[in-house]
C-alpha positions as protocol buffer text, in pm:
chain_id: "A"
residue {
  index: 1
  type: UNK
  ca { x: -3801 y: -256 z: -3651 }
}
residue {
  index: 2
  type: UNK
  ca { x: -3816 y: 55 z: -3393 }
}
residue {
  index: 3
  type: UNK
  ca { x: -3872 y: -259 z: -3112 }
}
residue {
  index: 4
  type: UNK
  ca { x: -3521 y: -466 z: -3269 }
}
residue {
  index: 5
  type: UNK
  ca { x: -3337 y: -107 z: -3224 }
}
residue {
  index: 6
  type: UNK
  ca { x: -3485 y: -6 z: -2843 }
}
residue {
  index: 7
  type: UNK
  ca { x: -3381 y: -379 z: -2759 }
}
residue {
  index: 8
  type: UNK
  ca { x: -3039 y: -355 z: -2892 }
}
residue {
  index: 9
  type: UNK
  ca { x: -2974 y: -9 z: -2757 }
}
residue {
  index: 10
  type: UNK
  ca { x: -3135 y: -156 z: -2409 }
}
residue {
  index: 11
  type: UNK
  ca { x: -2894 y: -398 z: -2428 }
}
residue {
  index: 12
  type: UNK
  ca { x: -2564 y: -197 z: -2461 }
}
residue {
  index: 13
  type: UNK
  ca { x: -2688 y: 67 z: -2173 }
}
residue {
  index: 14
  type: UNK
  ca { x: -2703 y: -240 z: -1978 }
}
residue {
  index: 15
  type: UNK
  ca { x: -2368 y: -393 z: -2030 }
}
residue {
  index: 16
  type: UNK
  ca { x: -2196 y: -14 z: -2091 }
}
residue {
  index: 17
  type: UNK
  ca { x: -2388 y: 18 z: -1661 }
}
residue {
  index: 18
  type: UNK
  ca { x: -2208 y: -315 z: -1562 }
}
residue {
  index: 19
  type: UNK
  ca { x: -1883 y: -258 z: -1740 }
}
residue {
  index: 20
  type: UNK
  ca { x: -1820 y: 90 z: -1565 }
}
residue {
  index: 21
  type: UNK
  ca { x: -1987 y: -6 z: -1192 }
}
residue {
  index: 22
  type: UNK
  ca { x: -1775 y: -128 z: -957 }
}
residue {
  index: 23
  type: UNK
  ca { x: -2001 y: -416 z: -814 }
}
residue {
  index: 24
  type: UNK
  ca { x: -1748 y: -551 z: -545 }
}
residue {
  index: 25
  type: UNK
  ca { x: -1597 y: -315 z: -237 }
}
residue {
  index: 26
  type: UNK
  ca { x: -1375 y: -518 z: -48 }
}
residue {
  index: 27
  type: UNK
  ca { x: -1404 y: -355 z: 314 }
}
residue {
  index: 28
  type: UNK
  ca { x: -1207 y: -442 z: 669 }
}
residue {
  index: 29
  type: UNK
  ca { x: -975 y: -685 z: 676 }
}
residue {
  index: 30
  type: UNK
  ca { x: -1005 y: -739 z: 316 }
}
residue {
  index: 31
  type: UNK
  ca { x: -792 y: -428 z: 236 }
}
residue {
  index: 32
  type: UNK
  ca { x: -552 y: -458 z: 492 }
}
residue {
  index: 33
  type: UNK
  ca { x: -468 y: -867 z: 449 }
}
residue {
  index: 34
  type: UNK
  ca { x: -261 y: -863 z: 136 }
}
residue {
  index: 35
  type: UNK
  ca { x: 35 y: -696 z: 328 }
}
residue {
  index: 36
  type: UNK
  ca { x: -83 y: -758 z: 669 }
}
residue {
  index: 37
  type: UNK
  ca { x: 59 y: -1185 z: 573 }
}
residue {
  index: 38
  type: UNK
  ca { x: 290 y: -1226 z: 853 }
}
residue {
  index: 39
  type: UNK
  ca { x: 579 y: -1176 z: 615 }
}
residue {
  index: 40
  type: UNK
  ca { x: 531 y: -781 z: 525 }
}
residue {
  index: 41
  type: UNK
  ca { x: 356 y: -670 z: 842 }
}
residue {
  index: 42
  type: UNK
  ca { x: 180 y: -838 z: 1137 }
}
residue {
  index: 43
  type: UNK
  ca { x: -134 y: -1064 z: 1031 }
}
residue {
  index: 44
  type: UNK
  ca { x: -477 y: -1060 z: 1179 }
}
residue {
  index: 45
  type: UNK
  ca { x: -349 y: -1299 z: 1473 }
}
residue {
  index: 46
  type: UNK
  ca { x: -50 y: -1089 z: 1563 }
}
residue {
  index: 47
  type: UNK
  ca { x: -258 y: -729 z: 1595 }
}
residue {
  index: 48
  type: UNK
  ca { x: -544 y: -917 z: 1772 }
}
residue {
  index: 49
  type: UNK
  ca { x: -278 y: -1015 z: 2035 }
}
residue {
  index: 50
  type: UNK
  ca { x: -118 y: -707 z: 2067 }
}
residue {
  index: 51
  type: UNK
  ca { x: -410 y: -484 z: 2080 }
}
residue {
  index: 52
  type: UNK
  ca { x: -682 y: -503 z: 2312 }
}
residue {
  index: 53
  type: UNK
  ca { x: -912 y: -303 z: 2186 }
}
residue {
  index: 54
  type: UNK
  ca { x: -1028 y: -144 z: 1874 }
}
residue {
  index: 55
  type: UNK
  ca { x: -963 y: 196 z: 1990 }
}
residue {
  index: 56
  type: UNK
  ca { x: -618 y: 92 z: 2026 }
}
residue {
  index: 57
  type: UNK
  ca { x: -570 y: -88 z: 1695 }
}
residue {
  index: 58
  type: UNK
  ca { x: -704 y: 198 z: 1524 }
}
residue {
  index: 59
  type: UNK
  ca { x: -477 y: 466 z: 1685 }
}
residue {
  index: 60
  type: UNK
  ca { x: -193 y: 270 z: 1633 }
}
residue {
  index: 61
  type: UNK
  ca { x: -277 y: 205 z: 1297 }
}
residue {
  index: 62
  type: UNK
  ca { x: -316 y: 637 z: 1285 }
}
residue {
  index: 63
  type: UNK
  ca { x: 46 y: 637 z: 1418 }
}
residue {
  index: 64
  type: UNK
  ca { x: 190 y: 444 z: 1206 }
}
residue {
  index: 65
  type: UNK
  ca { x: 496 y: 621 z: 990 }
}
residue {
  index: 66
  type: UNK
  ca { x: 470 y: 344 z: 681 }
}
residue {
  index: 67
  type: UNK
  ca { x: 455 y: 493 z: 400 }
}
residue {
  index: 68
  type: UNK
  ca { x: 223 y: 181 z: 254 }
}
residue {
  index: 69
  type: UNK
  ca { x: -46 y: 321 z: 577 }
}
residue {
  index: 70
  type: UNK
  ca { x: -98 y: 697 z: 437 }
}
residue {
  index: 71
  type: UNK
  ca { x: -393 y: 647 z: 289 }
}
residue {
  index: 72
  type: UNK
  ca { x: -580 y: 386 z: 523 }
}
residue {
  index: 73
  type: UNK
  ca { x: -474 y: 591 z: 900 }
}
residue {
  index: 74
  type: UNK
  ca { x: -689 y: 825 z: 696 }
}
residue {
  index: 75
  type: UNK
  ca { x: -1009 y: 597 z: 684 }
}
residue {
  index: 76
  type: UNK
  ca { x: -1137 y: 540 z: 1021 }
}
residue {
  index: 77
  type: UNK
  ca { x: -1423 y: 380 z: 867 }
}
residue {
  index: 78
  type: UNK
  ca { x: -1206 y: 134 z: 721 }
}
residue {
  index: 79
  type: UNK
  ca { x: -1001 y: 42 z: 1017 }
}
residue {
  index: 80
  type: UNK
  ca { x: -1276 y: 13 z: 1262 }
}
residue {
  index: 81
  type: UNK
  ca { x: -1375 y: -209 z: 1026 }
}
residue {
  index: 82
  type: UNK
  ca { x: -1074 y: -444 z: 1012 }
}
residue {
  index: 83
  type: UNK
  ca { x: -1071 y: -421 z: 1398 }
}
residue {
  index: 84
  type: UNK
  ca { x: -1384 y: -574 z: 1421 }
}
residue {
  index: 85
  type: UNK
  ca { x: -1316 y: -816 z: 1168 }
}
residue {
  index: 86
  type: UNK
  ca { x: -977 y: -979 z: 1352 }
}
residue {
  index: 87
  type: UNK
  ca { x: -1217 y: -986 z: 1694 }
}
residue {
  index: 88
  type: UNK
  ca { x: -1153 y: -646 z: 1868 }
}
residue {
  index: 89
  type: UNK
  ca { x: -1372 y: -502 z: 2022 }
}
């Protein structure tokens, strides 16, 4: 009987873990492609041609005065990561 009861509280720690952890983290490019289409803002294609360089995709990105940007020109992380994921280098 104790054994049934350990399982079943087992069990819902287990699915209570899952529920509440986020298990996917979409990084680079990921974040940045829903408005970054072509129709909204510049896709992948468009900033790899205009910027040479990493560096320079992510201080233009910094520079940027959209209000949609405020919280990723904050995340260098982030859009180092998107650079390197469109090709820059």
């Amino acid at each position: 009987m104790i054994f049934k009861k350990m399982i079943s509280v087992f069990i819902i720690i287990c699915f209570i873990t899952l529920f509440f952890c986020d298990l996917t983290t979409a990084g680079g490019w990921d974040q940045c492609k829903g408005c970054h289409n072509g129709n909204l803002a510049p896709d992948a294609k468009e900033l790899s041609n205009k910027y040479d360089t990493a560096d320079k995709f992510v201080a233009a990105a910094k520079r940027s005065e959209n209000s949609l940007m405020a919280s990723i020109k904050r995340n260098e992380k982030l859009l180092r990561e998107a650079a390197k994921d469109i090709g820059l280098k």
